[in-house]
N, C-alpha and C positions, 0 to 999 in steps of 0.2 A: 501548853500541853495539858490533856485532860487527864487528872488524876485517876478516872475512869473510862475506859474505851469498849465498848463490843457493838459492833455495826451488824451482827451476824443474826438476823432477824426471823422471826417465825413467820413464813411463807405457808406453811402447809393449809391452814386456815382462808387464807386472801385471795389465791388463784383457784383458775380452772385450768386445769393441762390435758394433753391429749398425748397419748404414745412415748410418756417419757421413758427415760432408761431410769432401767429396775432399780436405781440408787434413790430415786426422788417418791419412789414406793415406800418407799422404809420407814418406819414411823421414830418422829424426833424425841429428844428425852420431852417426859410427860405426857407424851399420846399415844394412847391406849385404844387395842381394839374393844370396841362398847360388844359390836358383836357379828357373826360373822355365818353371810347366805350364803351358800351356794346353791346351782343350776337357777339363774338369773341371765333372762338375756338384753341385750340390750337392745332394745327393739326398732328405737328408733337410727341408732348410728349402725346399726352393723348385725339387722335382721337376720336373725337363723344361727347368732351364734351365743351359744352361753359363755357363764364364764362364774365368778366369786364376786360378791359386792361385800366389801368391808365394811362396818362403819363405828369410825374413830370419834373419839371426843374433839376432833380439829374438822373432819373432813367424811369423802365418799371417796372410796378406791374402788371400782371397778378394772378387771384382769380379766381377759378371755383365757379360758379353760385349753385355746387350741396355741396361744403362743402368750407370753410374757409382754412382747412387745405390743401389745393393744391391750390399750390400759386407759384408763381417766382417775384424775383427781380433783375432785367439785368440792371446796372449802367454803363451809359452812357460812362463811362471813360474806361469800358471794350469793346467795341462798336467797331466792327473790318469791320464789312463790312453789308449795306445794298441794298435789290432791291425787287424787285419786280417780279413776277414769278409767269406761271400755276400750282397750284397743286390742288391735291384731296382731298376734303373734306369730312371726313362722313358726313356730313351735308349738306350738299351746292353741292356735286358734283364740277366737275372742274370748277375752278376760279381763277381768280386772287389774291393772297396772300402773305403777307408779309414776307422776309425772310430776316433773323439778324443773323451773326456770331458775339458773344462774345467772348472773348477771358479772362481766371482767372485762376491762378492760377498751369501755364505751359498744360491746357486745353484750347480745343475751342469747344463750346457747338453753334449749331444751332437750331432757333426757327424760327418756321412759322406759321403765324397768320391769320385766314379766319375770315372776318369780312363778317356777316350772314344776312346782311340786303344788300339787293341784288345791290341798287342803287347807293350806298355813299361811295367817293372814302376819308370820313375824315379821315380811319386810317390811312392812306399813308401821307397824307399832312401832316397829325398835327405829326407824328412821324420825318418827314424827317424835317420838320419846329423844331423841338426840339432840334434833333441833330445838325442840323447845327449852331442854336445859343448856342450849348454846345461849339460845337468845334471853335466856334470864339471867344471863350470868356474867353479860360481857364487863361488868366495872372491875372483872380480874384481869382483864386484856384491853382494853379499851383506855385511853386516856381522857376525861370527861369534864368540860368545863359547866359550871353552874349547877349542880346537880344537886337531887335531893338528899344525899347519903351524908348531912349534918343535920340534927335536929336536936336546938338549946344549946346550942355552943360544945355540943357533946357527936362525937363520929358514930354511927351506927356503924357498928362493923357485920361483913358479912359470915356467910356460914363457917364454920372453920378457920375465919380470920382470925388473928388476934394482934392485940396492941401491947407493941413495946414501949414507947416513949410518948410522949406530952410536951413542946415548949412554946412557951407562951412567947410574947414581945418576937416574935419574925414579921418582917416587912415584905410586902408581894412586891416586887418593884416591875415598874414597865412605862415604856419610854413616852407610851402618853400623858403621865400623870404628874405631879410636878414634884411628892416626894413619895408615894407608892401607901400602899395600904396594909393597917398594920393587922393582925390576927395571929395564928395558932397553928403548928406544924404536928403533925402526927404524923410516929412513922411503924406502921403495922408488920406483918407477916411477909405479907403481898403488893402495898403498894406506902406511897409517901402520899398525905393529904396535907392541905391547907386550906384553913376557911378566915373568912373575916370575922374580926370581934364584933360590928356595926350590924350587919347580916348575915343571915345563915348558908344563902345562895348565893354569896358571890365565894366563890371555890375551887378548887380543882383536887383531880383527882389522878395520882401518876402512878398506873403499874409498872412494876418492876421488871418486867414482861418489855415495855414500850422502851424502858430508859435505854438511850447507846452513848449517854458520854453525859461526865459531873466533872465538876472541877471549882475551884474556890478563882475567881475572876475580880479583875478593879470594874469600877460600873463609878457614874456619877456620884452616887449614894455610900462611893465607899467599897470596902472588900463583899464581896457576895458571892452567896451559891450556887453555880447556874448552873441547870440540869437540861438537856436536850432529850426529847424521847418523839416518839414516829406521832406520825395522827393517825387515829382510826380509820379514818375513810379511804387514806391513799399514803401508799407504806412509803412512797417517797418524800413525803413532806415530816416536815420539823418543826417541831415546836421549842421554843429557847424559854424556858422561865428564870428569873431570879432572883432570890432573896435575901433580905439582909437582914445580919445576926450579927450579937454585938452580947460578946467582945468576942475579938477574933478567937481567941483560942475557943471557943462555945462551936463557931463556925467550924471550925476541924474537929473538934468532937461528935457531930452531927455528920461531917462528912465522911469521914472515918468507918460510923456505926451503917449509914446509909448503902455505902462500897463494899461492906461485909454482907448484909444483907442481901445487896442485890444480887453477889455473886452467889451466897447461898442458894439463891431463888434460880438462878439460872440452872445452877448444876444439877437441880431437881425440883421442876417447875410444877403448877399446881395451876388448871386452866378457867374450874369453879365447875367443872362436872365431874359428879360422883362414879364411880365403878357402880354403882347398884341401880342407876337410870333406867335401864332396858332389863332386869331383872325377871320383869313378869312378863315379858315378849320371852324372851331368850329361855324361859320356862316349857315352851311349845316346844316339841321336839322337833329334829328337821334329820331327813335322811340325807348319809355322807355320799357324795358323789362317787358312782363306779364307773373305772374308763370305760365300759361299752353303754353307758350313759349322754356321755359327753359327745354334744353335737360339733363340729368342727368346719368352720365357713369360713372363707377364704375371703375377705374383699372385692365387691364386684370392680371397683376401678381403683386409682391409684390418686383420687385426687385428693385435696387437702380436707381432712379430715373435720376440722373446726365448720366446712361448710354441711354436712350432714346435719349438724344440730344448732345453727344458728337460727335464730327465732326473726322473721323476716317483719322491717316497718310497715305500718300501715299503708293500704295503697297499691300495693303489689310492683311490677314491672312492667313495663309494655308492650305488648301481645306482638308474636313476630311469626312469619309463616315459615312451618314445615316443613318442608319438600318430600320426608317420609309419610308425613302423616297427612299431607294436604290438607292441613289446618292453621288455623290464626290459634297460636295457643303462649302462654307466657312467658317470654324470656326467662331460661334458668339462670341459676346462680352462674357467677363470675366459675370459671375451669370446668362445667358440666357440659353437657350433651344433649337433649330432651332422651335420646337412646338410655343413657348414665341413670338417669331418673328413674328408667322403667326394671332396671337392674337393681337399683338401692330399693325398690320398691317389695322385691322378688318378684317383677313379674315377667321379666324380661325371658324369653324363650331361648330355647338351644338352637334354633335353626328350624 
């Protein structure tokens, strides 16, 4: 039985969701709204309709202004490619707008965002200002093998980190080696490190953030410390490390401080982005939305929503004939209509 358990993982960051209930909107302890647009539409799933774009230190929430339930949440760590780009807006006419490829779940979903107040380039800043301090800062969330964050047998810590303990003589142990490799445990603020005495790069790197279960285990080598924490890439897999420390009572002193810590870290987690990031965006003033402002669009069909914004492979479909349009024209997506298409487009007529 683990002397440490929490399976209860941070999601907010790892998906992309579409139309969840308003509980999965909520922001978890430690994520913070960076900063917050409104009349932004969304142009491309659900043309003609605005709504609020949030943007957190984990993630994008997007909320239409016409109902709660049409929503999106695009986590940062899904975050494949952004720029900036003309496109058409029902609303706004051409402009400039934001375009995001996601990437979840062996899809890639594309969103594009017209920010409806004609003069204020804040969504672009404070969006690109978020991402970039996501992506500089994942060794607070990320768990990192061989990494550069040792140099001279000494841990670089990072911003705000700080170091509580130093013990020397722990063994990395793993089951390809035949009695494991000796070096140096450090356990910080934020996460637990270990490097080898031999070299500086053979290492790892475990936030506090990733760990769901410690516990003191028999192993070949003896009593050991085995820590389990998620992988970065894919929240269902697991990583088993473990160490030996000697004498035992050393190994429960370690373990003991580590179980304290973590759970400190839990109860008020720290993600490696500052509240001050989007400061000089979020300096731009932006008018507060007034309901005879808010434009109010209804969905033209009913179908699943994820195919509005998936980013289609190379090669397209194969051309099939219309009998409305008496044309060879391209297979839509799986649950469409070629009709469906000219609706999500706005171009579709009354009759």
């Amino acid at each position: 039985m683990a002397d440490y358990e929490n399976e209860k993982i941070i999601w907010q960051d790892q998906e992309v969701l579409f139309d969840v209930d308003k509980s999965r909107l909520e922001l978890c302890p430690g994520e913070y709204a960076a900063d917050v647009i409104y009349r932004v539409e969304d142009t491309k799933g659900n043309a003609g309709m605005e709504g609020t774009l949030t943007i957190t230190n984990l993630r994008l929430i997007w909320v239409s202004s016409g109902t709660s339930a049409i929503n999106l949440s695009m986590g940062f760590s899904c975050l494949k490619n952004l720029a900036i780009h003309s496109a058409r807006s029902a609303l706004r006419g051409v402009s400039q707008a934001l375009f995001i490829v996601f990437a979840s779940k062996s899809s890639q979903y594309e969103f594009v965002f017209t920010h409806l107040h004609q003069t204020s380039p804040r969504m672009f800043s404070s969006v690109q200002a978020v991402q970039r301090a996501y992506d500089t800062s994942k060794l607070y969330r990320n768990l990192t093998l061989r990494g550069g964050f040792v140099q001279n047998k000494r841990l670089v810590l990072l911003p705000q980190e700080e170091q509580y303990s130093s013990y020397d003589g722990v063994w990395s142990l793993s089951s390809q080696e035949s009695q494991g490799s000796l070096g140096t445990l450090v356990v910080t603020s934020v996460r637990v490190v270990w490097f080898s005495n031999n070299t500086d790069n053979f290492n790892v790197s475990i936030p506090y953030l990733k760990i769901t279960q410690m516990c003191s285990h028999d192993s070949k080598f003896g009593r050991a410390l085995v820590i389990s924490a998620v992988s970065a890439s894919d929240p269902t897999k697991r990583f088993t490390l473990g160490f030996k420390i000697d004498p035992e009572s050393r190994l429960v002193q370690i373990k003991e401080e580590l179980i304290a810590l973590i759970r400190a870290f839990r109860a008020k987690p720290f993600f490696g982005i500052t509240r001050t990031v989007v400061d000089v965006a979020s300096a731009t003033p932006q008018p507060a939305p007034r309901a005879s402002d808010v434009t109010v669009t209804k969905r033209a069909n009913p179908v699943d929503p994820l195919s509005r914004y998936m980013v289609r492979a190379q090669g397209g479909r194969a051309p099939i004939l219309d009998p409305g349009l008496g044309l060879l024209v391209e297979a839509p997506p799986t649950g469409y209509h070629v009709a469906d298409l000219f609706a999500l487009g706005g171009l579709g007529g009354s009759g």
